[in-house]
RODO-2510 file (C-alpha; in nm, 4 decimals, decimal comma):
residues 434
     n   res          X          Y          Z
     1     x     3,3712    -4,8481    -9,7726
     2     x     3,2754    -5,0221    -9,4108
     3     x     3,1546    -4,6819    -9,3243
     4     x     2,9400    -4,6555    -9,6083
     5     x     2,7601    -4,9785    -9,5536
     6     x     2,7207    -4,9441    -9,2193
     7     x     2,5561    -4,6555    -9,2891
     8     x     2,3151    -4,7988    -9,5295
     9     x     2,2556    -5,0633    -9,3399
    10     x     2,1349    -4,8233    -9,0540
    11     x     1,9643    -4,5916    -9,2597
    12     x     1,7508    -4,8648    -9,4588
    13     x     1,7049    -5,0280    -9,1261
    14     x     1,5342    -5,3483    -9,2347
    15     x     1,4805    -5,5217    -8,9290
    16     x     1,2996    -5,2203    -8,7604
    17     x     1,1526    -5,1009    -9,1136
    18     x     0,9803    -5,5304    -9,0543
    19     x     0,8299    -5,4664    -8,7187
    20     x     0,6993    -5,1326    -8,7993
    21     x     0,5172    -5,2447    -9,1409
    22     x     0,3557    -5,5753    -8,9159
    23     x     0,2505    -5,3246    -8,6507
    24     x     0,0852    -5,0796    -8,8724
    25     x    -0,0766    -5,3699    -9,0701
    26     x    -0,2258    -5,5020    -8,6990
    27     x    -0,3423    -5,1895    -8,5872
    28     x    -0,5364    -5,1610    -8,9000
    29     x    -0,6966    -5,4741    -8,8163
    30     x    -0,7430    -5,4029    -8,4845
    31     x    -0,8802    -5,0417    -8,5614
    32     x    -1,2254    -5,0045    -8,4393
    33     x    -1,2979    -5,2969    -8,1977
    34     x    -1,2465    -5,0591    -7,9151
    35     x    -1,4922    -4,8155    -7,9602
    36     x    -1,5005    -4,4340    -7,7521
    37     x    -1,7754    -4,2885    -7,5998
    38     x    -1,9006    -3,9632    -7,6186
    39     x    -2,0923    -3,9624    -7,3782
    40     x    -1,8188    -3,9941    -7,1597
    41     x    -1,5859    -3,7754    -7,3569
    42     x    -1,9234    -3,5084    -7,3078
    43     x    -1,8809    -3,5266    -6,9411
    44     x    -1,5438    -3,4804    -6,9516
    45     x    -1,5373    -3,1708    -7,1728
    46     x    -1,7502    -2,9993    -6,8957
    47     x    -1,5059    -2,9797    -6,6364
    48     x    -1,1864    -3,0326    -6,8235
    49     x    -1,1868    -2,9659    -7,2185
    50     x    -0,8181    -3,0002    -7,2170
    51     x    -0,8602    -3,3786    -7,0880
    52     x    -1,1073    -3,4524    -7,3691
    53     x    -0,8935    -3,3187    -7,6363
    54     x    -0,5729    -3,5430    -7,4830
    55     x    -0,8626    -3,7862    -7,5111
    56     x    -0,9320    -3,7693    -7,8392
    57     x    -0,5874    -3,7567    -7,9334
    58     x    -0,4905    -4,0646    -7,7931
    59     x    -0,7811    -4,2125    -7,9636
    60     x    -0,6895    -4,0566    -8,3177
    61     x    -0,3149    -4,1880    -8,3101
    62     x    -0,3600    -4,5321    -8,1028
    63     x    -0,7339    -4,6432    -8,0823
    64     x    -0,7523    -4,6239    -7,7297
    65     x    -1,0546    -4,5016    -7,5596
    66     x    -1,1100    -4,3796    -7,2301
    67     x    -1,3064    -4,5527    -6,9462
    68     x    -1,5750    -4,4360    -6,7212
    69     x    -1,6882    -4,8498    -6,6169
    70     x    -1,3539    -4,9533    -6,4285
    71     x    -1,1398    -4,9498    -6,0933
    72     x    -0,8195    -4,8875    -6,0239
    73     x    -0,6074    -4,9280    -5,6849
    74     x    -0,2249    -4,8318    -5,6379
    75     x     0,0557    -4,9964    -5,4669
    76     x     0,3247    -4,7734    -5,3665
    77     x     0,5605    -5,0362    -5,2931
    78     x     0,6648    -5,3785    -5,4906
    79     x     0,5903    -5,6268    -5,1967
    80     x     0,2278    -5,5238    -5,2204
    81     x     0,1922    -5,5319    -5,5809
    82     x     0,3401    -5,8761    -5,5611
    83     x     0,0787    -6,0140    -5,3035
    84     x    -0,1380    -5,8684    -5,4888
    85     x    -0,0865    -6,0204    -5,8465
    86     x    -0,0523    -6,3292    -5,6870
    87     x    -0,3655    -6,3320    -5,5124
    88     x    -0,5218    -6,2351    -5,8884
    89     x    -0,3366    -6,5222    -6,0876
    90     x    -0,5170    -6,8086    -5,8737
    91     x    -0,8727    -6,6297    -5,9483
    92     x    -0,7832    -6,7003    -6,3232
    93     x    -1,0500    -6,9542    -6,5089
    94     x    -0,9621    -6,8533    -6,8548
    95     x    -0,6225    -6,6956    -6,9792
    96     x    -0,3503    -6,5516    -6,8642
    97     x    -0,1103    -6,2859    -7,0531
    98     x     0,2163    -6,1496    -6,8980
    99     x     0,4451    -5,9183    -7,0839
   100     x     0,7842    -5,8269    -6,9306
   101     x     1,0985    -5,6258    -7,0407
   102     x     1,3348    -5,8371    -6,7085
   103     x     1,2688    -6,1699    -6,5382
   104     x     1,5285    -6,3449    -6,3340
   105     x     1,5016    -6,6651    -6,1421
   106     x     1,4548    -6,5934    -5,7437
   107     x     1,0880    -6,5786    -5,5231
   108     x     0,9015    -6,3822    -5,7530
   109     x     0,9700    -6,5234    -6,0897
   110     x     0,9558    -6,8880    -5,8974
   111     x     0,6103    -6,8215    -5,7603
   112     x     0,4342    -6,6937    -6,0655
   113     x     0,5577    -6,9681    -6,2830
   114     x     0,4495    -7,2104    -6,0247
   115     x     0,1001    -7,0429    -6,0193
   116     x     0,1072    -7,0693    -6,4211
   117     x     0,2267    -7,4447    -6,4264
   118     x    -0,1272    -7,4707    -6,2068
   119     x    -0,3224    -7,2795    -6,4094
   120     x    -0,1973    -7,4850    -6,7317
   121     x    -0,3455    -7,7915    -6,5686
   122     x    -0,6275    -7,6809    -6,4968
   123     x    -0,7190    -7,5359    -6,8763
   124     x    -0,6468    -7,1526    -6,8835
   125     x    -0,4317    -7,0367    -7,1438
   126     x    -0,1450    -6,8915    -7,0413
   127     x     0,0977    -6,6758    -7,2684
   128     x     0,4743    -6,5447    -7,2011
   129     x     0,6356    -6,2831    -7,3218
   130     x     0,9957    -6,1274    -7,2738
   131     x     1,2434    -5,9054    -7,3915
   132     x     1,5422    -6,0871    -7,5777
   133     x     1,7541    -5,8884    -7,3671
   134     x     1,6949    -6,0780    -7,0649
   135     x     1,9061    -6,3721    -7,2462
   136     x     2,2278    -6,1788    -7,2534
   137     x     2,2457    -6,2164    -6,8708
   138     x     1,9410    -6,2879    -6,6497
   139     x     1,8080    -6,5921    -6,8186
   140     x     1,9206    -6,8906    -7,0299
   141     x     1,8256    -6,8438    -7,3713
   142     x     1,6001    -7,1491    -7,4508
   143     x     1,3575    -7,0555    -7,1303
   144     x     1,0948    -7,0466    -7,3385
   145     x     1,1242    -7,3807    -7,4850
   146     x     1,1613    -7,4775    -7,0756
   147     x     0,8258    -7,2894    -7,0609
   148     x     0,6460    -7,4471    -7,3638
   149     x     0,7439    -7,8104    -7,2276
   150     x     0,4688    -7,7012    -6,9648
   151     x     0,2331    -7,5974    -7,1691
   152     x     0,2859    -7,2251    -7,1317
   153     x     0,3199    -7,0568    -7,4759
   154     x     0,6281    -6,7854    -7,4342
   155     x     0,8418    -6,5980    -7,6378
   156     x     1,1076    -6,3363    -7,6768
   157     x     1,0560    -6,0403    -7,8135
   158     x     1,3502    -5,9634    -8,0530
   159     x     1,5809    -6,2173    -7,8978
   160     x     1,9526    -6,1162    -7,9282
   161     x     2,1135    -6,3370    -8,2282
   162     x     2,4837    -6,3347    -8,3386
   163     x     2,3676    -6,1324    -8,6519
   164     x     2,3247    -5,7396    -8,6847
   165     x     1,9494    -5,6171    -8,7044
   166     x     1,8472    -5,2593    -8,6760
   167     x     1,5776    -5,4173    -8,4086
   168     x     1,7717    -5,4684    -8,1607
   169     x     1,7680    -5,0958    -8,0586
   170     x     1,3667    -5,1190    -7,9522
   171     x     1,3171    -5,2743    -7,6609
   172     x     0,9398    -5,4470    -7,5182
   173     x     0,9981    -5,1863    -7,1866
   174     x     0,6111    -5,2522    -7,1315
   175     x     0,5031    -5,3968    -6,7793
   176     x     0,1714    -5,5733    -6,8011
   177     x    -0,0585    -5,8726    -6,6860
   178     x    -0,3567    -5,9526    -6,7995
   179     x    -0,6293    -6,2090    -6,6128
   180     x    -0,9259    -6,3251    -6,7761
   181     x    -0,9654    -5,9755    -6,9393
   182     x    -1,0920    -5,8229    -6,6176
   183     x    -0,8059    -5,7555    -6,4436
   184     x    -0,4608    -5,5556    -6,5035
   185     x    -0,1595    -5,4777    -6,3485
   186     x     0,1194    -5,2355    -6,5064
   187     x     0,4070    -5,0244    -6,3553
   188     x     0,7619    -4,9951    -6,3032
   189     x     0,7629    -5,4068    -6,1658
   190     x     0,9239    -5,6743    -6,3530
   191     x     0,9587    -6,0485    -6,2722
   192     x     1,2846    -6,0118    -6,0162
   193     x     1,3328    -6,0033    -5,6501
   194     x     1,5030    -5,6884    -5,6355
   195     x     1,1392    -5,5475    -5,7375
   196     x     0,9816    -5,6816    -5,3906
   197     x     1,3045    -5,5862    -5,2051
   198     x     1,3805    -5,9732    -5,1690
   199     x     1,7596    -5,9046    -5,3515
   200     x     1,9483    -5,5719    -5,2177
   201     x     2,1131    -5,4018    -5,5423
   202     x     2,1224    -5,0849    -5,4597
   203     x     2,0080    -5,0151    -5,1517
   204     x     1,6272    -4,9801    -5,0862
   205     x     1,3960    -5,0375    -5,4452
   206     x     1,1312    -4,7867    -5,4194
   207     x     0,8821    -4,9273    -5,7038
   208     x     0,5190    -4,9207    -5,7826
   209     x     0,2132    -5,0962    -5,9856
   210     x    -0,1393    -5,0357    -6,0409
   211     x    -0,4329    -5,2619    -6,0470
   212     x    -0,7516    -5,2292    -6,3084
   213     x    -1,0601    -5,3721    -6,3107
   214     x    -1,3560    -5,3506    -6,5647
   215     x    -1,3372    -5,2595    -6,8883
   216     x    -1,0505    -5,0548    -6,9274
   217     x    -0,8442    -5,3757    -6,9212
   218     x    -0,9777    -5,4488    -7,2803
   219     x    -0,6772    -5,1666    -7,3669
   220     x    -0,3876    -5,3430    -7,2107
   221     x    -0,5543    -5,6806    -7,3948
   222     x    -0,5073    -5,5443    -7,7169
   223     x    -0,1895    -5,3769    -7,6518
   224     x    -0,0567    -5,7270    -7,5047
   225     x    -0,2322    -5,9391    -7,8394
   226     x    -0,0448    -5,6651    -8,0587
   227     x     0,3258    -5,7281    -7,9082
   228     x     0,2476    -6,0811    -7,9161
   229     x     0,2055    -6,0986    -8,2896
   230     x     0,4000    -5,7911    -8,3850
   231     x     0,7088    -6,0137    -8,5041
   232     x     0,5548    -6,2392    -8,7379
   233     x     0,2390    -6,0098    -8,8418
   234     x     0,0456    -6,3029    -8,7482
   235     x    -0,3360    -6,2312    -8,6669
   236     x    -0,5962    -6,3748    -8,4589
   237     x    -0,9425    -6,3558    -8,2909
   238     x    -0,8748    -6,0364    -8,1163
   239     x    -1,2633    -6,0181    -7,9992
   240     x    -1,2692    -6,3563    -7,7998
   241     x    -1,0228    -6,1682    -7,5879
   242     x    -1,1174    -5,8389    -7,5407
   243     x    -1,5479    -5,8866    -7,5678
   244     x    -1,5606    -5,9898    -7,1716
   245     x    -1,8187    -5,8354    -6,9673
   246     x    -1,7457    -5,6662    -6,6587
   247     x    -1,9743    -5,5440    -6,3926
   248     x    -2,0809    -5,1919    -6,3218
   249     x    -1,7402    -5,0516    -6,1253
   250     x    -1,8448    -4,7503    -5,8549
   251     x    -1,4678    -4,5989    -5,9292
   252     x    -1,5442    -4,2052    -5,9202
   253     x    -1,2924    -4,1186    -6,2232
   254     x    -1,1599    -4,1844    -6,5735
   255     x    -0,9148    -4,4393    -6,7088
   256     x    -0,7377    -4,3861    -7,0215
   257     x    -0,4457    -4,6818    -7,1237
   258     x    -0,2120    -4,6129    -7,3509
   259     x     0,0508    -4,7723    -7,5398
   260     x     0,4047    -4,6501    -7,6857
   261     x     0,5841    -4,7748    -7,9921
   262     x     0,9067    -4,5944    -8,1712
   263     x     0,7579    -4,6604    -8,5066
   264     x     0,5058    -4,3823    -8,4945
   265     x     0,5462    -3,9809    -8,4910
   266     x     0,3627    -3,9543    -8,2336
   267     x     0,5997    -3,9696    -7,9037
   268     x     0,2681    -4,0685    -7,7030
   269     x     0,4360    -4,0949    -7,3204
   270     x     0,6165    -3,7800    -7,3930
   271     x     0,2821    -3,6117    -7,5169
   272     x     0,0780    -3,7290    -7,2442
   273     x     0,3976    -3,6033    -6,9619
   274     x     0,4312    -3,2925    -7,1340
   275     x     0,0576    -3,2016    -7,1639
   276     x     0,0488    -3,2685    -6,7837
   277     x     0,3136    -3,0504    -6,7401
   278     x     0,1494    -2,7846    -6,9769
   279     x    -0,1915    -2,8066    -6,8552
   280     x    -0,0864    -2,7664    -6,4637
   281     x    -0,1947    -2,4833    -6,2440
   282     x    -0,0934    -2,5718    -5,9034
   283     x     0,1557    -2,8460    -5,9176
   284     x     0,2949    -3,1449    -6,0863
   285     x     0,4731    -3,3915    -5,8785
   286     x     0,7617    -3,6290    -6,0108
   287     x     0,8903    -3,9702    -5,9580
   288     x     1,1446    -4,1342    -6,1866
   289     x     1,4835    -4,2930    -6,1872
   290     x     1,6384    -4,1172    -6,5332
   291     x     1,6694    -3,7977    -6,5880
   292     x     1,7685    -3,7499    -6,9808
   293     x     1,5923    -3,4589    -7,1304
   294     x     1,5635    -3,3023    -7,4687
   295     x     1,5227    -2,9055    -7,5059
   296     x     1,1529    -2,9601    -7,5507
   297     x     1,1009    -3,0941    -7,1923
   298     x     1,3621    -2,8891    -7,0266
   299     x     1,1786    -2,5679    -7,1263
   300     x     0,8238    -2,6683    -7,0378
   301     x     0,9176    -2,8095    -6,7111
   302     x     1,1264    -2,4174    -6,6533
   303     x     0,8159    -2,2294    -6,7784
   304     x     0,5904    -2,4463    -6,5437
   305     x     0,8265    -2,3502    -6,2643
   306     x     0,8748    -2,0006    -6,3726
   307     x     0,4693    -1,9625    -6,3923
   308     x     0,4213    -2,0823    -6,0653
   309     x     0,3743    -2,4200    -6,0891
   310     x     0,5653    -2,6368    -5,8020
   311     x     0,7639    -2,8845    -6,0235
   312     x     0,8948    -3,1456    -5,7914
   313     x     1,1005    -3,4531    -5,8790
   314     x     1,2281    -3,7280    -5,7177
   315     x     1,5262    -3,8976    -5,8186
   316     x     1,7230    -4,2244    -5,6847
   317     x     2,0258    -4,1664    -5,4555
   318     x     2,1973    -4,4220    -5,5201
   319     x     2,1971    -4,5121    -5,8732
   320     x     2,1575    -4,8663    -6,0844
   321     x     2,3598    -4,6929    -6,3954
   322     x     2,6413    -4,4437    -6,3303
   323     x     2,6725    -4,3244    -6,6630
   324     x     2,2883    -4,2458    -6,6739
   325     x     2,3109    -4,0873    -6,3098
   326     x     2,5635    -3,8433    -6,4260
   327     x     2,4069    -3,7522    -6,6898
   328     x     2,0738    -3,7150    -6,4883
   329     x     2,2868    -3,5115    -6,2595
   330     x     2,4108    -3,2684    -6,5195
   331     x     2,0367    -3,1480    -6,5493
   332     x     1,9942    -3,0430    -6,2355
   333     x     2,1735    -2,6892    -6,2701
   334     x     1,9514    -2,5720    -6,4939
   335     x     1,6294    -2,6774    -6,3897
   336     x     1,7184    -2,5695    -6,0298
   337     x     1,7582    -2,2171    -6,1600
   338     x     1,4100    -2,2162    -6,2763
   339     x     1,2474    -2,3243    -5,9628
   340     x     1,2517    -2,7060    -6,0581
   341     x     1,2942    -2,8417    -5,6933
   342     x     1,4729    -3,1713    -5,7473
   343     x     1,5201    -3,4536    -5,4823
   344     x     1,7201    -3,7687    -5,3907
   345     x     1,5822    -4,1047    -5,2637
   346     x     1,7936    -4,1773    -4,9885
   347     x     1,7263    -4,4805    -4,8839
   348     x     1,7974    -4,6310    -5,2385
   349     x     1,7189    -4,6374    -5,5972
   350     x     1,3521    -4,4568    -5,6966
   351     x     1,2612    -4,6812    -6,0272
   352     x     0,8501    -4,5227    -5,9850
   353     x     0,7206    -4,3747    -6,3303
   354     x     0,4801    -4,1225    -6,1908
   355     x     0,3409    -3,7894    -6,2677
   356     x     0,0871    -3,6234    -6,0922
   357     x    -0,0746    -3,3043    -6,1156
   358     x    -0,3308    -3,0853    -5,8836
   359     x    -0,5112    -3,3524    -5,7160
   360     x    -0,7018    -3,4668    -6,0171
   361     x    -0,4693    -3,5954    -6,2847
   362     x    -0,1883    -3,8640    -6,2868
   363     x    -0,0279    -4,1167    -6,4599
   364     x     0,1004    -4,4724    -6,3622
   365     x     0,3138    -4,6884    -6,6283
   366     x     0,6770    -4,8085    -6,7775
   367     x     0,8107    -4,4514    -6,9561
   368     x     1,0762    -4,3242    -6,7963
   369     x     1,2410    -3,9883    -6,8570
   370     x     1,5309    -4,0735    -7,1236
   371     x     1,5678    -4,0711    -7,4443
   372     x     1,5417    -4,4584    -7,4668
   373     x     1,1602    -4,4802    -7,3258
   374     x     1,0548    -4,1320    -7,4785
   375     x     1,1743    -4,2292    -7,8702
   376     x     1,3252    -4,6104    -7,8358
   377     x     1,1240    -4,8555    -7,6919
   378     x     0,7636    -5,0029    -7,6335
   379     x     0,5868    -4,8465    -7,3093
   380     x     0,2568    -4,8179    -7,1840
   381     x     0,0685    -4,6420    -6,9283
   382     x    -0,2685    -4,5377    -6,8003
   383     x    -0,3599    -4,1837    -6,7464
   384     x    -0,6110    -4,1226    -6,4408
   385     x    -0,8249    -3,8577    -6,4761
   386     x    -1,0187    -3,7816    -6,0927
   387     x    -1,0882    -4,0440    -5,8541
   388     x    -0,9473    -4,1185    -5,5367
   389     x    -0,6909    -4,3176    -5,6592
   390     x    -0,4946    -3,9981    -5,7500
   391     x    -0,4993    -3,9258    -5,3613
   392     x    -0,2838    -4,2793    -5,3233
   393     x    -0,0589    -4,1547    -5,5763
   394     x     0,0236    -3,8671    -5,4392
   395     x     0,0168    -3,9847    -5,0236
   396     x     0,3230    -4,1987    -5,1874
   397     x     0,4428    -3,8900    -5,3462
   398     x     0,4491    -3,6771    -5,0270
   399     x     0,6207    -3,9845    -4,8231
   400     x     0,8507    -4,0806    -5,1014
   401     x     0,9973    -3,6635    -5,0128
   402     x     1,0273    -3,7177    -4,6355
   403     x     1,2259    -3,9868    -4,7363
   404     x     1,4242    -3,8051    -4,9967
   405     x     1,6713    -3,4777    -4,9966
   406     x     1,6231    -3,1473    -5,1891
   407     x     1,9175    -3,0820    -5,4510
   408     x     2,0502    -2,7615    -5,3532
   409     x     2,1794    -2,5049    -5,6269
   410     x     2,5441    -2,5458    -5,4648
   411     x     2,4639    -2,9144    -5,4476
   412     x     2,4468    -2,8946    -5,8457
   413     x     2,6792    -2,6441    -5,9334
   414     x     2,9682    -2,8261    -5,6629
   415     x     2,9266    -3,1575    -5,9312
   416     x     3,2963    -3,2538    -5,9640
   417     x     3,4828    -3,1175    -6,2696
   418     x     3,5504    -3,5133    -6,3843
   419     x     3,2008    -3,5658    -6,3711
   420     x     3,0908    -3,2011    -6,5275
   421     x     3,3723    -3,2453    -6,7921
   422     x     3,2098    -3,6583    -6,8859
   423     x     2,8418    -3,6088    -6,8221
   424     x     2,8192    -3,2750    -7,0512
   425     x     3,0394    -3,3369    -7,2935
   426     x     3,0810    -3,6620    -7,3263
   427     x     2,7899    -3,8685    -7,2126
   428     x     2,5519    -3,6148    -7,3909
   429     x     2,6665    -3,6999    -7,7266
   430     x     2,4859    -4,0496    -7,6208
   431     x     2,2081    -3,9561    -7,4316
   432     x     1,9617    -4,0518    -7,7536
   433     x     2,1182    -4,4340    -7,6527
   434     x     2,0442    -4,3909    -7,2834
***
């Protein structure tokens, strides 16, 4: 009988079956105020028709365009992307938006919400927003009624409560800041000091973040204004937000944001990794700190090696999670037989979400590879398409390696039997939770 109703209760899933019915409902009002441009999607079908269709499809299933008028530069370290943001919060006259899956009390957090108890005062709007799981252990669980006494407007997204929801199971993974509606930040970077290296968990944090400028940040404002009313299907003047002008940007290549939510068929970060993986002639270089992998990905990553391509992947040495390490680790066999070349990061824990591919296509943002980013949770991303920003990415690619070592085949196949025995066939039965 408890069996039965537990099922029931998972397969009606109310609390999910809420959030997805108040998401579609505000992406139908939100359909259409960011418009595409064919005459950019023209260009791009000249020298890259593959490109223009991943284009359009990101435009069919989210209503996200791509960007000719915008900027981007990338930190290859947390420490810079801090100075950074900081330096772009005091420019801020009008609004502020942050959206984080973990903050925790130390420098960073500290210094941001000192920036945004400033800003208050001086009249730009500032808005907060968490994951719920950041109560369970980083942060007390009325901070945003310590936040709100300041004039900062916060909130949790899907705080933990001593009831059972079918919710609780997507998680806001998303990384972004939003300033004025000209400038954007997103990446692997979240509001604690282990990010900028100021807190030593596990040895050395090798993390990353991109900047945009222009009008590609109208994307991540609309993503952001989506999340923010998502829970209570609230709506609001989306335009006032997102109708900024920008100035004419000199950046020599594409921008195309992009968002991720569970409630959709569409697996949009896994689409946009695999057609990068697809689409490659020469190479497609790797950094990420999961390695959980369904049968889909497995094979196109072995016929991209098998074809030629040079798949290379960087990994963390030593890892945050051991359960999701070994399981990570039980990959390796397999892809190493098809000419995957897989790497450690020695100095510490590689937490960058980064693909790039042939010098002219990459992508920056919060999806790692595991189940829970691919299928669970919120992510988003921007896919760069030319420009010299995609030489940054992979200059941090190429020194992230010298730092790193291969994964030999006898490296792999000498994986202890304890560890064999748990990661394949026991931790596998969970990897959809990992």
């Amino acid at each position: 009988v408890v069996g039965a109703l537990f099922y029931l209760f998972v397969k009606l899933g109310m609390g999910a079956r809420i959030l997805a019915i108040n998401l579609e409902n505000i992406k139908d009002e939100t359909r259409g105020i960011l418009q595409k441009d064919e005459r950019i999607l023209n260009e791009i079908r000249e020298s890259d028709a593959q490109v223009a269709r991943l284009a359009d499809y990101l435009y069919n299933s989210s209503a996200l365009p791509i960007y000719k008028n915008s900027s981007a530069d990338y930190y290859p370290i947390g420490e810079e992307a801090f100075e950074a943001m900081v330096i772009e919060l005091e420019k801020a006259e009008h609004f502020i938006f942050l959206e984080y899956f973990i903050i925790e009390r130390g420098r960073m957090l500290n210094t941001v919400q000192a920036i945004l108890e400033r800003k208050v005062k001086e009249g730009v709007e500032v808005r907060f927003m968490y994951d719920g799981m950041v109560s369970i252990s980083q942060m007390p669980h009325n901070y945003p009624e310590e936040l709100k006494k300041l004039g900062i407007r916060a909130k949790q997204f899907s705080p933990i409560k001593p009831v059972l929801s079918t919710s609780y199971n997507n998680r806001d993974h998303r990384k972004i800041l939003v300033i004025d509606g000209k400038v954007a930040f997103t990446g692997g970077i979240n509001l604690a000091d282990e990010y900028i290296n100021e807190k030593i968990r596990f040895g050395h944090w090798k993390d990353n973040a991109i900047m945009v400028k222009g009008d590609a940040v109208r994307s991540f404002t609309l993503m952001f204004l989506q999340m923010w009313n998502v829970e209570d299907g609230t709506s609001e003047d989306y335009e006032r937000y997102i109708r900024i002008p920008h100035g004419h940007s000199s950046f020599d290549g594409y921008l195309m944001p992009y968002g991720d939510n569970p409630f959709e068929t569409d697996r949009v970060g896994k689409n946009i990794y695999l057609d990068m993986i697809n689409s490659a002639e020469e190479y497609v270089h790797i950094m990420t700190p999961y390695l959980i992998l369904d049968d889909q990905m497995v094979s196109s990553m072995a016929f991209a090696a098998k074809s030629g391509v040079d798949i290379k992947i960087i990994m963390p040495h030593i890892p945050d999670k051991w359960a999701a390490y070994t399981l990570g680790r039980t990959y390796y066999e397999e892809l190493i037989s098809s000419g995957v070349k897989i790497y450690e990061y020695t100095p510490g824990f590689m937490h960058s979400k980064v693909f790039v591919s042939d010098d002219i296509k990459a992508t920056v943002g919060t999806v790692n590879l595991d189940y829970r980013s691919l299928y669970l949770n919120f992510e988003c991303g921007i896919y760069i398409y030319e420009g010299h920003v995609i030489d940054s990415i992979e200059k941090d690619f190429q020194k992230s390696l010298r730092e790193s070592q291969l994964i030999t085949l006898k490296d792999a196949a000498d994986l202890s039997f304890f560890r064999k025995f748990v990661g394949r066939f026991f931790l596998r039965l969970f990897a959809p939770l990992l």
